[in-house]
N, C-alpha and C positions, 0 to 999 in steps of 0.2 A: 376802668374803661373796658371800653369791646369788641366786639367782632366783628366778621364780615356771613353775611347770610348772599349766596347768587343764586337764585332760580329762575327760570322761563316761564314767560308767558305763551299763552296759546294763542292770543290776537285776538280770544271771545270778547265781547262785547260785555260790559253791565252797565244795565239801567235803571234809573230810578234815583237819581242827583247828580250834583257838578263831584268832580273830582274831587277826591280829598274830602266828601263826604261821609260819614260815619254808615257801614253798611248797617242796614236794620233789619235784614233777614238773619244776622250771626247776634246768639247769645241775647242779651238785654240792649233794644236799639243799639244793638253796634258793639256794645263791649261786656265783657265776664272775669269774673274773679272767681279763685276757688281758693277756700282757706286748707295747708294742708299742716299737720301738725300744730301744737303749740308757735313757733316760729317758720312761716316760709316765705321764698327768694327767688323769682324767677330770672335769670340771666339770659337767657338765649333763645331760640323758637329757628326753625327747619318747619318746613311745609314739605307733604308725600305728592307725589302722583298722584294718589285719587283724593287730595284734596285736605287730609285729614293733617290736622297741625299738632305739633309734636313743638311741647315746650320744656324746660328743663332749670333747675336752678338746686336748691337744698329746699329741706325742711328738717324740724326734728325740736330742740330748744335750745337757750343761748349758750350751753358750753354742749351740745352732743347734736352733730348735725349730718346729716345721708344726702347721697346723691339723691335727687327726686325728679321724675319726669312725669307727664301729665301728656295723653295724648284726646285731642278733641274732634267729634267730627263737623263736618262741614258748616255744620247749623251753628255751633259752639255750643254742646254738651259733650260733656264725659263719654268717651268710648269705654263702654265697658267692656269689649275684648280684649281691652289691653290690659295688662296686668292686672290688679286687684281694680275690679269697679274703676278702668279708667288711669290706676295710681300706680308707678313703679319706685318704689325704694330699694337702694345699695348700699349696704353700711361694707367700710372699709378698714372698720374699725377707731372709734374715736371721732372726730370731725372728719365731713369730706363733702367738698361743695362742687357742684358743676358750672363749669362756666362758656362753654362750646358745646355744643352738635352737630355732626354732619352725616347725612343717608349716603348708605353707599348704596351701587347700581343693583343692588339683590336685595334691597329694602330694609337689609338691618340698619342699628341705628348705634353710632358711637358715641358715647360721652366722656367730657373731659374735663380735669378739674385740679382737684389736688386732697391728697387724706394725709391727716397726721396724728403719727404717734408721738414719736420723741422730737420728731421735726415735721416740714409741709414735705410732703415727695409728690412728684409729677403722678394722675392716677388717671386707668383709662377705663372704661368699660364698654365692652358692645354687646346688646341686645338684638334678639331674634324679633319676626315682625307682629308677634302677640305680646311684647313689653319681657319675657324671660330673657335669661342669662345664657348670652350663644357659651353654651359649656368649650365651644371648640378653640377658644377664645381664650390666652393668655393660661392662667389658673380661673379654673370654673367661670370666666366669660371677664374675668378683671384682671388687670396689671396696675403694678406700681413699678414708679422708676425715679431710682434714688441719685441724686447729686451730691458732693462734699454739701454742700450747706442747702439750706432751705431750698426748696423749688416749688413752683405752682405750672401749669399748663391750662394755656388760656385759648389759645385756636387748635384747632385739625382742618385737616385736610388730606382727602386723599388720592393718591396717583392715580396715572393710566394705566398702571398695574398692578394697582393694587397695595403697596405700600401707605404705608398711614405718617403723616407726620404732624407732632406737635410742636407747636411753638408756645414760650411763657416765658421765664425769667428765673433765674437763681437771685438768692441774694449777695450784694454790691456792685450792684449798676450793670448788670452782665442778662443779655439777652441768653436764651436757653432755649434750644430745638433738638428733637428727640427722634427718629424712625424706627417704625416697627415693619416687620416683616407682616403678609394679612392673617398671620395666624395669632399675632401678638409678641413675638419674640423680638427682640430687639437685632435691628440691620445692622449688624458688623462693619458692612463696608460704608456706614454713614459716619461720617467726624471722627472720634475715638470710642470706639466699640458703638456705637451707634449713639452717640451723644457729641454737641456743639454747644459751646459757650462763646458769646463775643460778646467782649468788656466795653462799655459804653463810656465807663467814667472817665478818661480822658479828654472826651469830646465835651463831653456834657459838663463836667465839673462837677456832678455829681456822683450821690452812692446808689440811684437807683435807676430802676429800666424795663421796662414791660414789652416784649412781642405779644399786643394783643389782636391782632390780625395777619393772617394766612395768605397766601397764594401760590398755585401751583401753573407758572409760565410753561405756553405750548414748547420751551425747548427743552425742559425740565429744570431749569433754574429753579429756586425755593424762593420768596419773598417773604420778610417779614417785617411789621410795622408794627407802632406802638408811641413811648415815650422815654425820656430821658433826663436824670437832671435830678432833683432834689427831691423833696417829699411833698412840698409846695410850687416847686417851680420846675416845672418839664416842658421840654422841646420836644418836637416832633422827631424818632427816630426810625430810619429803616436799611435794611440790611439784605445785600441778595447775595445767595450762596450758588453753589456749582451743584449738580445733585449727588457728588458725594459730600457736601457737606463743608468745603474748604469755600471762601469768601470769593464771591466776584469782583474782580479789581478793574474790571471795564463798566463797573457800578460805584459813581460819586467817588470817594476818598477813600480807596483799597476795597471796596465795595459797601463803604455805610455811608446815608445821607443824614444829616440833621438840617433841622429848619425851623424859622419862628422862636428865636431866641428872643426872651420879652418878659417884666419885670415876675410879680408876685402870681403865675397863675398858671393853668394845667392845660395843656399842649399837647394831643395826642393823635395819631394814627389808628383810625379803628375799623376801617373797611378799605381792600385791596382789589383792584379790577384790573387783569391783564385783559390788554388789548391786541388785536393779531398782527398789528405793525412793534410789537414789543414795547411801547408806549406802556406807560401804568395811572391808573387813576386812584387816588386816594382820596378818603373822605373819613373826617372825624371834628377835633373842636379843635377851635384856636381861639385865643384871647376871649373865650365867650361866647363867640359863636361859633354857629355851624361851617364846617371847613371844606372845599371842594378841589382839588387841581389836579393835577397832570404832571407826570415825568417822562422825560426820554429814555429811549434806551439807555442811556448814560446815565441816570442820576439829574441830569438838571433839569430848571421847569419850562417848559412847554407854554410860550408866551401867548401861542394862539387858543388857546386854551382859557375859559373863565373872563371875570372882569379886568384883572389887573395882574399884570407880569404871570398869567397860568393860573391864577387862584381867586376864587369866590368865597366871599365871608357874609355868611345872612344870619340876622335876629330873629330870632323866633319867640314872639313875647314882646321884650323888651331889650336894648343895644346890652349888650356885655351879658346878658345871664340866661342862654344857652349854651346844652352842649350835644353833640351827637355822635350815639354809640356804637349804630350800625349801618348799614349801608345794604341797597339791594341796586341790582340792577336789571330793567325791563330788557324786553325783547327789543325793542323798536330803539334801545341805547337811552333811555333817560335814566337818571340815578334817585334813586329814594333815600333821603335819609331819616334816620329817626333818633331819638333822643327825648331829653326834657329841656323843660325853658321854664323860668319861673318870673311870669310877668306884676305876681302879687304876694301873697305870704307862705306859699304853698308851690310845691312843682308840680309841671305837668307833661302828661306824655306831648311831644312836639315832633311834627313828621313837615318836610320840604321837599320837594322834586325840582330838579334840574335835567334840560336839555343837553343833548350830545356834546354840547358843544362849551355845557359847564355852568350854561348860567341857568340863574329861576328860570322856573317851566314858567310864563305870565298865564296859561292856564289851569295854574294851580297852586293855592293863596296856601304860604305856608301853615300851618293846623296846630292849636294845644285842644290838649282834651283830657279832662278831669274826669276821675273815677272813685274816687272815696273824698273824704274830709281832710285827709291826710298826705304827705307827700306820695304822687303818685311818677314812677320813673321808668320809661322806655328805653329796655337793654340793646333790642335788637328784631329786625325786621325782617321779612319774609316775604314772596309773592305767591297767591295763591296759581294752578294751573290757568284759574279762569282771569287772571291780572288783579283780582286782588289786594289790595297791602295789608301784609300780618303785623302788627309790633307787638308784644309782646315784653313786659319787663312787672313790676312791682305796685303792688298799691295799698296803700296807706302807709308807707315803708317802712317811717318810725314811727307810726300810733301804737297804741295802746295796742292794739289784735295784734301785733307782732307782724304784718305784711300778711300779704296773697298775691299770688299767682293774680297775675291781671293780663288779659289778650284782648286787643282792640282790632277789628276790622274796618278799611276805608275803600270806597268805589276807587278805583285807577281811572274809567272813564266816565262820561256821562251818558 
């Protein structure tokens, strides 16, 4: 599962179709691939200021794999100021996949993911704004951060000052968040020595648990969300912390909520949106489909909120076989989400928008959109300056080419 992407719109207008139409000025009518390596993997997409989109996943072959990032301009080609022709790779030695990105206010650009030697450890990188290694940055522009057992690091997000936090998961059912100081050293005064674990398996009944979405609340609370529960079967989990690190217990049940407990199938949290009444809105998959609702300050749901009891559930394709990975949110308060839906033998990228107020936009028919032959899957979304929608994720996933980098553009208005 995945993230949460939030940027602003400017209010610009575009024309030239109804919404949720394929833009045909970016790329090939609307969408582009790029093959990198023998095997690559796009997870994530961040949109800059002036436009230029910034995607991130692995490449490399099936046992030796690099951070990789790919930034493109407006039109969707290759910027060749950025790194090599357009291409950044980071090897961290052995496998290391990115799975989050987020711009900070001075344009560099972090990435996030997990490298392993003898085991998975949390791995961070940031990059200066031509795709190099900020050297000021950790050891020469990368960190790793190591748990007792396995860890991955699936979101970031960063403060009002600058502190960096990642959220992911150790292994046995145990959420895992992480703060770094902005030079990359690890916050002492975050958890223990700058590290938090919270064990899910109690609630869930399970051995496993992913923080795959980030938020950072106007009071400085952390939020984090994701899943819970089995290897096949997860509940929706989320968990708010104090900003040092200790659990909010004025949030659900000592401060973890779970929800959508439901027989054989994956149940996740993957995009977070605080609201300035301290409200939060969440968006990912339940039972299939696309997932939408509303929390109180407290942990419970927000009845006014969506269709039914605070939550909206839409098919995208066909009833039960979508899911969605990320989430954006416009200026004017509607939610985008995106993902895949597989209405035939094959997946596809699948994007829906909802109203402030939680349910379908009715002026905007939810969207699949095919890209290769092959399983095509939307990680994670973006708004462009000009409103925009980026998605961004995988195409031909498991054919034969080993995957690409796939980035699709869609009008927001008409």
């Amino acid at each position: 599962m995945r993230k949460l992407a939030v940027l602003a719109l400017t209010g610009a207008v575009v024309l030239g179709g109804r919404p949720g139409a394929l833009d045909r000025t970016f790329g090939v009518h609307g969408k582009l691939t790029t093959k990198v390596g023998v095997v690559s993997w796009a997870d994530t997409v961040a949109v800059q200021r002036d436009g230029k989109i910034v995607v991130a996943g692995w490449s490399g072959t099936i046992t030796t794999n690099r951070f990789t990032t790919a930034r493109y301009l407006r039109r969707g080609i290759l910027d060749r100021s950025f790194g090599s022709r357009g291409i950044v790779r980071t090897s961290f030695g052995g496998t290391s996949v990115v799975l989050d990105l987020a711009l900070q206010r001075d344009g560099k650009i972090l990435a996030v993911g997990y490298a392993s030697a003898d085991q998975n450890n949390i791995a961070l990188a940031r990059y200066n704004r031509d795709g190099s290694l900020d050297r000021s940055f950790g050891r020469d522009g990368k960190v790793t951060t190591r748990f007792a057992t396995n860890s991955i690091g699936r979101a970031v997000a960063v403060q009002a000052d600058g502190k960096i936090v990642v959220s992911g998961n150790i292994s046995g059912g145990a959420f895992a968040l992480v703060r770094y100081r902005p030079n990359g050293s690890l916050d002492r005064s975050f958890g223990t020595g700058g590290r938090v674990t919270t064990d899910f398996s109690p609630e869930s009944g399970g051995a496993h648990a992913a923080a795959e979405a980030l938020a950072i609340q106007r009071d400085g609370k952390i939020v984090a969300g994701g899943e819970a529960g089995g290897h096949e079967t997860t509940e929706i989990a989320l968990a708010r912390y104090r900003p040092n690190g200790s659990l909010d217990p004025t949030f659900g049940s000592g401060g973890i909520v779970t929800a959508f407990h439901s027989g054989l199938t994956t149940n996740s949290a993957e995009g977070l949106r605080p609201q300035p009444d301290g409200n939060l809105v969440v968006g990912g998959g339940v039972n299939g489909s696309f997932a939408l609702f509303r929390l109180r300050r407290n942990g419970s749901f927000d009845p006014s909120f969506g269709e039914t009891g605070g939550v909206t559930l839409t098919d995208v394709g066909i009833p039960n076989g979508s899911f969605a990975f990320g989430m954006a949110v416009q200026r004017d308060g509607k939610f985008v989400l995106a993902g895949n839906a597989t209405p035939g033998r094959k997946d596809l990228f699948a994007l829906a928008r909802f109203d402030r107020d939680g349910l379908l936009d009715p002026g905007f028919r939810p969207v699949t959109t095919s890209i290769s032959r092959g399983d095509d899957v939307g990680y994670d979304v973006a708004l462009a300056p000009d409103g925009r929608i980026v998605v961004a994720g995988t195409a031909d996933e498991n054919g034969p080419s080993g995957g690409r980098f796939a980035v699709v553009r869609y009008l927001a208005t008409g």
